[in-house]
C-alpha positions in Angstrom: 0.0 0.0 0.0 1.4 3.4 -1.1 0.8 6.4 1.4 -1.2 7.7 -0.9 -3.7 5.4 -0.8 -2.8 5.5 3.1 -3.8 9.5 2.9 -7.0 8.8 0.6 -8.3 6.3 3.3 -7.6 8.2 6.4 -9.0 11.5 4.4 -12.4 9.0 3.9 -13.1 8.2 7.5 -12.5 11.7 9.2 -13.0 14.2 6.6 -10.1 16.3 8.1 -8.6 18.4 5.3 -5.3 17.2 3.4 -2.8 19.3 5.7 -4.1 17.9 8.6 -4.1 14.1 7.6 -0.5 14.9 6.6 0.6 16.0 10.0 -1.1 13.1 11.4 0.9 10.5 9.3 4.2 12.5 9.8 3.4 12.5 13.9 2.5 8.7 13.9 5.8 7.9 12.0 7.8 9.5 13.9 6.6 9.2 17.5 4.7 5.3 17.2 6.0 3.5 14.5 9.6 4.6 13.8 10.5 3.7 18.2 8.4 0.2 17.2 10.3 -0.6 14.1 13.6 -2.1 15.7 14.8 -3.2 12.6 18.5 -4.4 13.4 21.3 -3.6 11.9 25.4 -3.8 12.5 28.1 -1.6 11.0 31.9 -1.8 11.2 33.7 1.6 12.4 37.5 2.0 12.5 38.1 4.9 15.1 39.8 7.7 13.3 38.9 10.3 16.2 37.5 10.7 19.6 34.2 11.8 18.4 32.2 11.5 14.7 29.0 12.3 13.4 27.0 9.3 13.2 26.9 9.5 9.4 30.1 9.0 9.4 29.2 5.3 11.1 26.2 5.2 9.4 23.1 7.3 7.8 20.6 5.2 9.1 21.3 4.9 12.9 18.1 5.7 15.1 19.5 3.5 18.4 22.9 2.2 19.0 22.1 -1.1 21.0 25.5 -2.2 21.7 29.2 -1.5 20.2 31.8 -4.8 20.5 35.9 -4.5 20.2 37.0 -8.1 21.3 34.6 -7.7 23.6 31.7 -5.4 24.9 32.4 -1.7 25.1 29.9 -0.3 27.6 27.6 2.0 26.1 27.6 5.1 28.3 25.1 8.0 29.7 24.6 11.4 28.0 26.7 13.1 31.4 29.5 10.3 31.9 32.7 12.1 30.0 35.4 10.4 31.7 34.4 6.5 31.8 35.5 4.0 29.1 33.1 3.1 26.6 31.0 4.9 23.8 28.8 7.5 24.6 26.4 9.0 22.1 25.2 12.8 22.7 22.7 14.0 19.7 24.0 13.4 16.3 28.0 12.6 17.8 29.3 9.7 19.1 32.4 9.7 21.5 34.7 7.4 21.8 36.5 7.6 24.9 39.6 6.3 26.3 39.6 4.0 23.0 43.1 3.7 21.1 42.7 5.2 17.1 42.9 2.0 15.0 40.3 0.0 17.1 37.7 -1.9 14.5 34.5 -2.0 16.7 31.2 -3.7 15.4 28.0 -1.4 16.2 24.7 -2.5 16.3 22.0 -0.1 16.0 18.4 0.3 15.2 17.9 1.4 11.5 15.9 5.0 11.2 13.1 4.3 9.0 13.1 7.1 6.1 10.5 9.6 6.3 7.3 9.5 4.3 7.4 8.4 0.8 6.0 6.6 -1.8 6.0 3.2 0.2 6.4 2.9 4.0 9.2 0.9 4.9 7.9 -2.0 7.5 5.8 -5.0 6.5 2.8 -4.7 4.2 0.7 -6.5 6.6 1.6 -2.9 9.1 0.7 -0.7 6.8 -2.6 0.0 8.1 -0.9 1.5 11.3 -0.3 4.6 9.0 -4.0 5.1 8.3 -5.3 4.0 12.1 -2.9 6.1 13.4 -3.8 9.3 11.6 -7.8 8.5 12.4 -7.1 7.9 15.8 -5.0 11.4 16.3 -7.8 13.4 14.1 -10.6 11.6 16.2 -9.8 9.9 19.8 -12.6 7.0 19.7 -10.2 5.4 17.0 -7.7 5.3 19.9 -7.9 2.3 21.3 -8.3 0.1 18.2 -4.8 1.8 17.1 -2.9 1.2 20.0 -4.0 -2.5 20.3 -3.1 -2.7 16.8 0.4 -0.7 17.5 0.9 -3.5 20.5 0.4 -6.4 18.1 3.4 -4.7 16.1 5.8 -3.9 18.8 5.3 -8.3 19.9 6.2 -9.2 16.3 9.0 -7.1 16.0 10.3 -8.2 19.2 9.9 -11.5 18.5 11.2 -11.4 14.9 14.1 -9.9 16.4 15.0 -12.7 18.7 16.8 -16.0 17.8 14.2 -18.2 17.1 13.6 -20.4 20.4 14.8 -17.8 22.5 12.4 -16.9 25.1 12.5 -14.2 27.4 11.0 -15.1 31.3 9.5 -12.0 33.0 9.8 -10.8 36.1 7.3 -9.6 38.6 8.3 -6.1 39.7 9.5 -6.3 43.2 9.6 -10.8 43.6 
């Protein structure tokens, strides 16, 4: 399904104008569906410098999940500027107190493009576009989008995993 015919149907059940619709797919993308994705990626980076953009890694990096260099390199917080490990602040990453020349392996979560001709997950998603945009432009369509939006975050979670691999959860507090 194009977006187009994403637009036409979301235009059909509020009768919002074309503007609005738009803003409504561009918010849903970016705020519901792009933090859902979690389509997994790795890229190899030689460091050359103590800190890069991150197109210099990659163009397409929305998350960095974890960053290896014969062995994990803790991935640090936004304040920490004097601990080892990688620390990402906005569109840099810093590499500190690792040696020029290291090769590290980074995987990140891919940044879906924005809106185009064709959205990028699973045709069977595509009508979280549409829901989405009803749901903002009229609340009673709510609920039946974030259900929908829940369904999408467990198969992407579980498409992401090994197959077999379970995951046992914990009771908060036990």
């Amino acid at each position: 399904m194009e977006f187009t015919e994403i637009r036409d149907i979301a235009l059909k059940k509020t009768g919002a104008t074309i503007e609005d619709v738009e803003d409504a797919l561009r918010f849903i993308h970016n705020s519901y569906i792009q933090p859902s994705a979690k389509i997994q990626k790795t890229a190899g980076y030689t460091v050359s410098a103590e800190s890069v953009s991150l197109s210099d890694i990659a163009d397409d990096i929305y998350k960095i999940n974890w960053v290896k260099a014969k062995g994990e390199v803790p991935l640090l917080n936004d304040d920490d500027t004097e601990s080892y490990g990688v620390r990402r602040y906005g569109d840099t990453v810093y590499f500190q107190h690792i040696n020029t020349g290291t090769v590290l392996t980074i995987s990140y979560q891919q940044r879906l493009k924005g809106i185009g001709d064709i959205p990028e997950i699973e045709e069977e998603w595509h009508d979280l576009y549409w829901l989405g945009a009803v749901a903002v432009l009229d609340l009673e369509f709510m609920p039946i989008f974030l259900e929908r939006l829940s369904e999408f975050r467990n198969y992407m979670i579980r498409k992401s995993r090994p197959a077999g691999f379970r995951v046992k959860q914990r009771l908060w507090g036990w």
